[in-house]
C-alpha positions as CSV (number, residue, x, y, z in Angstrom):
1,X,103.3,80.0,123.8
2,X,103.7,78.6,120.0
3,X,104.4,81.1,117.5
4,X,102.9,82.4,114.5
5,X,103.5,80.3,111.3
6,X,102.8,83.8,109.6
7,X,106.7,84.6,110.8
8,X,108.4,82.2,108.2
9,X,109.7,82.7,104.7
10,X,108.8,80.1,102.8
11,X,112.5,79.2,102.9
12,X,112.4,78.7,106.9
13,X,109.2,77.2,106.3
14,X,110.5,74.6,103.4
15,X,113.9,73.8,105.7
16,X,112.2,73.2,108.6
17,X,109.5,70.6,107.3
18,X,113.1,68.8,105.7
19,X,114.2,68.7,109.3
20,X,110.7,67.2,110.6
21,X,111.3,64.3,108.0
22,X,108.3,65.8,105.6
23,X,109.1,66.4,102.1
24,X,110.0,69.7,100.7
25,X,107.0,70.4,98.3
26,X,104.7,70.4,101.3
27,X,106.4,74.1,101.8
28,X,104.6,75.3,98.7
29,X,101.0,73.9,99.4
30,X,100.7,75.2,103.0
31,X,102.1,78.5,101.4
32,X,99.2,78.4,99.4
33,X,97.0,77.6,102.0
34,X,98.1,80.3,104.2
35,X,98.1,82.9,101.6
36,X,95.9,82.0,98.5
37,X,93.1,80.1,101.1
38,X,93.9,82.5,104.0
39,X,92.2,79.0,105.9
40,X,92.3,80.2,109.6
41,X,92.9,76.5,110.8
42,X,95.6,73.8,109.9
43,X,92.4,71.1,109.7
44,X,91.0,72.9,106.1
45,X,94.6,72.1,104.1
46,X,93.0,69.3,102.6
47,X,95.9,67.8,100.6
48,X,98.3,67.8,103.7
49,X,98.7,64.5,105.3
50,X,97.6,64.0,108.9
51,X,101.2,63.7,109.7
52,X,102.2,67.3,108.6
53,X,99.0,68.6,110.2
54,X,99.3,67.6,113.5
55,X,103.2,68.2,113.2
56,X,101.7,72.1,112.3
57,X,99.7,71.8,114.9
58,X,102.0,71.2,117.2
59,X,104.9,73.6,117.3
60,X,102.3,76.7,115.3
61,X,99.4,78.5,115.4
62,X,97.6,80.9,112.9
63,X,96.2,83.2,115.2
64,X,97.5,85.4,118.1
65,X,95.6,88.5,117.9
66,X,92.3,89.0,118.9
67,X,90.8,91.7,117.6
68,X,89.4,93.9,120.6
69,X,88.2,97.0,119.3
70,X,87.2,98.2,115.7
71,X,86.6,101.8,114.4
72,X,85.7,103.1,111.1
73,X,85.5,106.7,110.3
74,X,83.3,108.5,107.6
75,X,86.1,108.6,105.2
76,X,85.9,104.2,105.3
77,X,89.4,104.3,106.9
78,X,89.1,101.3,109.9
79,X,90.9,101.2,112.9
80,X,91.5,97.9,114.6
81,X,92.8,97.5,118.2
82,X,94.4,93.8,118.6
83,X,94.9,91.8,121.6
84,X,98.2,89.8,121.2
85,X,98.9,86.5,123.5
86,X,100.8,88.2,126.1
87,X,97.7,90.5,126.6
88,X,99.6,93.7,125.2
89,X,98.0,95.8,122.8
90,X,98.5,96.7,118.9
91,X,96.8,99.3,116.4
92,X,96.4,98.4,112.6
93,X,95.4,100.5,109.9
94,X,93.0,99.9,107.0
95,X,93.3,103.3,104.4
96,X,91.0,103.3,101.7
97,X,92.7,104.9,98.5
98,X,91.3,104.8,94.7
99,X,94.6,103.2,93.9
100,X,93.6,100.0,96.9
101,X,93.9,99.0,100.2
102,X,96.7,100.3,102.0
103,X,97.4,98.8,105.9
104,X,99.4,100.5,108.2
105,X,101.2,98.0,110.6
106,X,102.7,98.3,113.5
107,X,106.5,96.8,114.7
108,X,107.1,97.1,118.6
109,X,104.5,97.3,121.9
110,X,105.0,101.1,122.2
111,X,107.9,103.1,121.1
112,X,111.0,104.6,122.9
113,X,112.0,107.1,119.9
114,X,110.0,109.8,122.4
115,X,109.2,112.4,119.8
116,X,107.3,115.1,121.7
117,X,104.3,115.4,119.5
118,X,103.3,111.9,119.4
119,X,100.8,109.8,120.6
120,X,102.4,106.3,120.1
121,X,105.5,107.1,122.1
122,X,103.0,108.1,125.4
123,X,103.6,104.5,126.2
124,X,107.5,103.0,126.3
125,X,108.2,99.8,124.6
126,X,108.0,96.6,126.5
127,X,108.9,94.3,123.5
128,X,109.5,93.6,119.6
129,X,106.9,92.0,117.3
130,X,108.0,88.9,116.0
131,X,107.7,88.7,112.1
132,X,104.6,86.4,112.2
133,X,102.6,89.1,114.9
134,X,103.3,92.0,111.9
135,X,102.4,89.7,109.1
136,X,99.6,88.6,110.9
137,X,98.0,92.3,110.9
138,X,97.7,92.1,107.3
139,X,96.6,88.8,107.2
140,X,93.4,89.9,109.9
141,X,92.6,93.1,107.7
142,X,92.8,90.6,104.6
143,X,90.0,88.1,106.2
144,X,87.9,91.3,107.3
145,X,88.1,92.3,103.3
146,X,87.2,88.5,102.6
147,X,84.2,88.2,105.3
148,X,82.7,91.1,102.9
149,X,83.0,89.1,99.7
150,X,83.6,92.1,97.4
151,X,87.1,90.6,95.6
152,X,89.0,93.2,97.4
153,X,92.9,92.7,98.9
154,X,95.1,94.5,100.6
155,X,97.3,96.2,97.8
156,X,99.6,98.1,99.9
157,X,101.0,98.5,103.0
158,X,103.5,101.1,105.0
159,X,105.6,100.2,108.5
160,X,104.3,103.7,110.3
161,X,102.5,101.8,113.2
162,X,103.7,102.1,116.5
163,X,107.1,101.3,117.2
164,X,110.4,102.3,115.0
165,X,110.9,99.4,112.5
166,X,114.6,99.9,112.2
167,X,114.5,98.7,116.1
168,X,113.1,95.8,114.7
169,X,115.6,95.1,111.9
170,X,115.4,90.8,112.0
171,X,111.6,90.9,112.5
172,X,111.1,93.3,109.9
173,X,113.0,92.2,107.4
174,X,111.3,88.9,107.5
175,X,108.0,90.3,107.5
176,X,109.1,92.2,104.3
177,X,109.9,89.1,102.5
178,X,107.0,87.0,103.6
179,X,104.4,89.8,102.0
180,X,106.1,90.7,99.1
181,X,106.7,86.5,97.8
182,X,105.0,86.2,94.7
183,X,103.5,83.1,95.9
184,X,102.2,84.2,98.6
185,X,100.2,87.8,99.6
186,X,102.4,89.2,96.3
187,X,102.1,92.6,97.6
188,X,104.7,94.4,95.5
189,X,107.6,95.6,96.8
190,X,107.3,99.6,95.2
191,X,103.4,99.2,97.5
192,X,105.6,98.6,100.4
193,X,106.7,101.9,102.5
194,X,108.8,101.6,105.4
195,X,108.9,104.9,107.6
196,X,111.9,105.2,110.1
197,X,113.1,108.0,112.7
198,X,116.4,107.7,111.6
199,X,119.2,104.8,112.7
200,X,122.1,105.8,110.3
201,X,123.6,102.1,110.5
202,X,120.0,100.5,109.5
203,X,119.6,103.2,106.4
204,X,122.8,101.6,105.3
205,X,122.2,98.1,105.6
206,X,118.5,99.1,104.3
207,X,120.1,100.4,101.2
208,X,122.1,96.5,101.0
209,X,119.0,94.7,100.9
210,X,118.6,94.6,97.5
211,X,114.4,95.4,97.5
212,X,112.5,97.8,96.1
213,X,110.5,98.4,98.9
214,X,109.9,102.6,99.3
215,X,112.2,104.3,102.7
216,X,110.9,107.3,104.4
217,X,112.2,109.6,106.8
218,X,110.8,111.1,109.4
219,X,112.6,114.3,109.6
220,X,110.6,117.5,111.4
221,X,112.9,119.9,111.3
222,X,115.7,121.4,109.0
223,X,118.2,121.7,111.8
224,X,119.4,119.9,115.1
225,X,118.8,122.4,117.7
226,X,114.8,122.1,116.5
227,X,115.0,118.5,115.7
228,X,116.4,117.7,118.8
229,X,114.2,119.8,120.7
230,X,111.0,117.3,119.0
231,X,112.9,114.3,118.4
232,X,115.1,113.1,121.0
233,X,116.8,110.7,118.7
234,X,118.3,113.5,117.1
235,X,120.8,113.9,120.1
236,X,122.0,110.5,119.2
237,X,122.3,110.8,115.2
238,X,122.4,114.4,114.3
239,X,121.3,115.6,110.7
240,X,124.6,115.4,109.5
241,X,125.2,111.8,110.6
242,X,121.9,111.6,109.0
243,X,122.3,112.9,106.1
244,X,124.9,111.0,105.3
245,X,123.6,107.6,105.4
246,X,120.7,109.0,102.7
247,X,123.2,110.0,100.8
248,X,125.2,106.5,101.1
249,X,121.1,104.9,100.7
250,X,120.7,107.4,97.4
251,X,124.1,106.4,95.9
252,X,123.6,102.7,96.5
253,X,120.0,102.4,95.4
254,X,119.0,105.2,93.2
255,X,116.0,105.2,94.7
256,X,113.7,108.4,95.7
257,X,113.3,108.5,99.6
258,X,110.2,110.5,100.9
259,X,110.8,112.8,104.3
260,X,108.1,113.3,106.5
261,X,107.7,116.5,107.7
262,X,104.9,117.0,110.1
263,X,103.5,120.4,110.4
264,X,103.4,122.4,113.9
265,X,102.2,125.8,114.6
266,X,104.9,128.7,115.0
267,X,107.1,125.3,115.7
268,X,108.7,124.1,112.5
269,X,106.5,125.6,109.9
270,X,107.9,129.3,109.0
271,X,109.3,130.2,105.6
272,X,112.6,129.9,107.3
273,X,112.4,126.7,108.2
274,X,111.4,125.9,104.6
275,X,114.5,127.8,103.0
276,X,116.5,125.2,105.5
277,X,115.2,122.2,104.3
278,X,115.3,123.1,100.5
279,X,119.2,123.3,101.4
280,X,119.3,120.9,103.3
281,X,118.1,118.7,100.4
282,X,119.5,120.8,97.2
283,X,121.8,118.0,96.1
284,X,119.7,115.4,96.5
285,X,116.5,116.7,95.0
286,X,116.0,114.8,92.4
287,X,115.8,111.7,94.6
288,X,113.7,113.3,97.3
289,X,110.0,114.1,98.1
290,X,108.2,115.7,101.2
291,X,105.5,115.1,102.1
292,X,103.8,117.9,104.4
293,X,101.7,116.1,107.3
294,X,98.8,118.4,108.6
295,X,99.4,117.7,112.6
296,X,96.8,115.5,114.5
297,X,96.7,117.0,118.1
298,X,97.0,115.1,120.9
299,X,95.6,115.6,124.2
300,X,98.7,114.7,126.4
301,X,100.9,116.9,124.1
302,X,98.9,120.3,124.1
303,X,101.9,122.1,123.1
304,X,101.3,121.7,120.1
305,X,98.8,122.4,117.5
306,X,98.3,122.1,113.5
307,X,99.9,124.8,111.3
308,X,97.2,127.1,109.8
309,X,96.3,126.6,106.0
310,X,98.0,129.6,105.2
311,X,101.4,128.7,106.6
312,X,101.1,125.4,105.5
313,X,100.8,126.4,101.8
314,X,103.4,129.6,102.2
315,X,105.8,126.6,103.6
316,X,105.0,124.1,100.2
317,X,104.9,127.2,98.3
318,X,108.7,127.9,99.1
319,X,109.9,124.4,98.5
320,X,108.6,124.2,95.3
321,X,110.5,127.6,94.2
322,X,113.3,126.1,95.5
323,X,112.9,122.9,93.1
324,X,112.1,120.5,96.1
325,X,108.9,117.8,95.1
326,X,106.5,118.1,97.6
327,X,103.2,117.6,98.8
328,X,100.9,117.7,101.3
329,X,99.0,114.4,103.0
330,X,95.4,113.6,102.5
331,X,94.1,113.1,106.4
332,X,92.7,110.1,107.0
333,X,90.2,108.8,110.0
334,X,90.4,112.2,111.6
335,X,87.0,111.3,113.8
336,X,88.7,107.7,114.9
337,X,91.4,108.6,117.4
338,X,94.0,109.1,114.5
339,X,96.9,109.4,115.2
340,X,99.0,106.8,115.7
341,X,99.1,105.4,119.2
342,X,95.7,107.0,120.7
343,X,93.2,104.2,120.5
344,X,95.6,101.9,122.6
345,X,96.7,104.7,125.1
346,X,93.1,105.1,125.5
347,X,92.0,101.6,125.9
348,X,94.9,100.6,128.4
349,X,93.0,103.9,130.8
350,X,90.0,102.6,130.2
351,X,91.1,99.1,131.0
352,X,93.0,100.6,134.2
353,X,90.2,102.4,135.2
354,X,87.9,99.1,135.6
């Protein structure tokens, strides 16, 4: 199978046309056909020689997914199931916001992480995406907002898909830089969210990068013996391995980092639990925000089910005494399978079942 062009920098891209004997500047116009065109075939670059084309045509190719299913909700949010070249299956996320068009991607063919309340790790990873596969979600969402000719782009994007990005560092990194070029999609960095479990090392060499892209954390719980008990990753980085890569991240970037707190009857959500987590974060407050996630239950994990309103705004209520920023998330595509995970864990039963 070729791979996706999508998954070069436009450094790869420019060093490997030097090595095929083409000159450098053809980096730039296929750049800008790829990203300012979005053509959807190597043929429409009209100022590459034939040469370069079939040389393109050859080793790459500008579509792998195949988009299988599509959902839209009332609220406009759109849910698209892809088929990849392997025959696996991806979700992608179009969110509708009055700020623009945020896509949610996703990084790995299931997830290992096994957090007990979620729908995208019903399903174990088989395999990374490579860079071109992520960048090429946006890319499809991009040519649905073109096919509807109302000017509109996508403006932002977070890594909260399937998978756990940090698993994914190489991939990721390079899907990061392909977006965010400022001759290219130039989606800008502070639109860029990356949302991990929590691989201490990777916070660290995150924090190196040198990018402004936005880190979030998904966190839970305020203490190990309840984080543990609903993310299993927790046994291998505890909090206080944890923490202390944020603080290394903090110190290193100065930027705010968001935690990701997701909301679960008589689980985590008692003012307790609450009074843990504003210590837990006291000396780091002023570079922190969390952000309360109403929980989207799942049929396979009917353990669980979303905190009430009341003891979801008793729990905000008591970070903000403490002086902790916080909020609570706007749901989106409730009637669409939403959360993350269920539309493929669905269609691989249904596809079973035939």
């Amino acid at each position: 199978m070729k791979n996706s062009i999508y998954g070069l920098t436009i450094e790869q891209l420019t060093e490997w046309l030097v090595d095929q004997g083409q000159k450098k500047f053809r980096a730039a116009q296929i750049w800008d056909w790829l990203y300012k065109k979005r053509v959807t075939n190597f043929a429409d670059m009209k100022n590459i020689n034939q040469e370069c084309i079939d040389l393109l045509d050859a080793n790459y190719v500008l579509r792998t997914l195949e988009q299988t299913v599509k959902q839209e909700s009332e609220d406009g949010t759109i849910k698209f199931l892809f088929k990849m070249q392997d025959g696996n299956l991806i979700e992608t996320v179009l969110m509708k916001f009055p700020y623009g068009q945020s896509v949610c991607v996703t990084t790995q063919v299931g997830c290992n992480i096994g957090c007990s309340f979620c729908a995208s790790g019903l399903l174990k990873k088989s395999r990374d995406l490579t860079a071109g596969e992520i960048v090429e979600q946006i890319m499809e969402v991009q040519h649905h907002l073109d096919a509807k000719a109302e000017d509109e782009r996508v403006s932002h994007i977070v890594v909260m898909g399937i998978g756990e990005p940090f698993d994914n560092y190489s991939h990721l990194m390079n899907f990061l830089r392909v977006v965010n070029d400022q001759k290219g999609l130039s989606i800008g960095a502070r639109h860029i969210t990356v949302s991990t479990s929590g691989n201490p090392q990777r916070i660290k060499d995150f924090a190196e990068e040198n990018i402004q892209i936005n880190l979030a954390v998904s966190l839970h719980a305020p203490n190990n013996e309840l984080r543990t008990r609903v993310m299993k990753i927790n046994k291998a980085f505890p909090i206080e391995k944890l923490m202390d890569s944020i603080d290394y991240y903090l110190e290193t970037t100065n930027r705010r980092i968001t935690f990701e707190y997701i909301m679960l009857h008589d689980v985590n959500d008692h003012v307790l639990e609450a009074q843990q987590l504003a210590k837990l974060l006291e000396n780091k407050r002023h570079l922190s925000y969390v952000n309360l996630i109403p929980y989207n239950p799942v049929d396979e994990h009917d353990q669980y089910r979303r905190s009430t309103p009341e003891d979801i705004k008793a729990f905000y209520e008591t970070l903000k005494r403490k002086g902790i920023n916080c909020g609570v998330r706007l749901e989106h595509g409730t009637d669409i399978d939403a959360a993350c995970g269920q539309l493929r864990s669905k269609q691989i039963k249904k596809d079973k079942a035939v």
